[in-house]
C-alpha positions as CSV (number, residue, x, y, z in Angstrom):
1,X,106.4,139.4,110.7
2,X,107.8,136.2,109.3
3,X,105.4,133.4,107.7
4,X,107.3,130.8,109.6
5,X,108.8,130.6,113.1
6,X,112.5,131.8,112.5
7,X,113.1,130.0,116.3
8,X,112.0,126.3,115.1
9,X,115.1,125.8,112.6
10,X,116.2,123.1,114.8
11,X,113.4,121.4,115.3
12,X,113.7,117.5,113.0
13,X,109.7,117.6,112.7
14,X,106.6,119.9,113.4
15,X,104.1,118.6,115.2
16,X,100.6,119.0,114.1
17,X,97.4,120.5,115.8
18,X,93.6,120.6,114.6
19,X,92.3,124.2,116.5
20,X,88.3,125.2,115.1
21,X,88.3,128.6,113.8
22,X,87.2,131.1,116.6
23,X,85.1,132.9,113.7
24,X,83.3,129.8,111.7
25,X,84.2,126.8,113.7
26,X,86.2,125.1,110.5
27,X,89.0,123.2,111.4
28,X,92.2,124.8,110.7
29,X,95.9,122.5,110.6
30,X,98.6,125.0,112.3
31,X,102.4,123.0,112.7
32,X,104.0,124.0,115.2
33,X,106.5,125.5,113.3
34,X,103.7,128.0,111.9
35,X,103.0,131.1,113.7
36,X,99.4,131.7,112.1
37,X,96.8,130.3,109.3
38,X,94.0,131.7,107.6
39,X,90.9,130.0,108.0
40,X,88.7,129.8,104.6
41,X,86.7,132.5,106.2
42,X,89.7,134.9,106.0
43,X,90.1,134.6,109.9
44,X,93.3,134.1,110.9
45,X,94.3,131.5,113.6
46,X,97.1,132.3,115.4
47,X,99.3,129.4,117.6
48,X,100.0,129.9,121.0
49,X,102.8,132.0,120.9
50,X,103.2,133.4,124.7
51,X,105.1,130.6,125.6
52,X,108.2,130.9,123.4
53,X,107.9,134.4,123.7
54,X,109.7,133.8,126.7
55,X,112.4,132.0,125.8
56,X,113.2,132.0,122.2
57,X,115.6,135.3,121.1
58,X,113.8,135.6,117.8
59,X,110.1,136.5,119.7
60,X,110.8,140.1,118.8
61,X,111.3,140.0,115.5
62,X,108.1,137.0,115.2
63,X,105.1,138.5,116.7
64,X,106.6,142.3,116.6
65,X,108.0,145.1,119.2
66,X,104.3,145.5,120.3
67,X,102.9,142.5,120.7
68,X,106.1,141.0,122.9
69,X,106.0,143.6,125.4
70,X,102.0,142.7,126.1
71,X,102.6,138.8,125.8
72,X,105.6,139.6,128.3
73,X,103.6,142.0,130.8
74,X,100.5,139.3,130.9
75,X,103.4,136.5,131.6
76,X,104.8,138.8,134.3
77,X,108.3,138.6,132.7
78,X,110.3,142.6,132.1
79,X,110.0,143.0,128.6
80,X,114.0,144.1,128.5
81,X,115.4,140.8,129.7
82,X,118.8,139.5,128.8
């Protein structure tokens, strides 16, 4: 999985986003060009991904063979679209 989102490379500027840590509550700084952070505790905070999923032709190789077909079956969208 890449450390970056391969489908933001035409995005000018990430945005920013305080999310608290699920685990410890710490606030945690993901851009939205970041697919994940790890929190001081060793969590790690993931951004929402299922919405590019759908759209953006590098979701495969992102968040991995696995994790696209659930993101697409819980979206309702067939996982073999064009």
């Amino acid at each position: 999985m890449p450390d970056h989102c391969p489908g933001a490379a035409n995005i000018r500027t990430p945005t920013l986003a305080i999310k608290k840590c699920p685990q410890c509550g710490e606030e945690v700084e993901l851009f939205s060009n970041d697919i994940s952070i790890k929190c001081r505790c060793g969590f790690v905070v993931y951004n929402d991904i299922a919405s590019c999923v759908q759209w953006c032709k590098h979701a495969k190789e992102c968040v991995g063979e696995e994790m696209y077909k659930k993101l697409m079956i819980q979206k309702n969208v067939p996982a073999e679209r064009k």
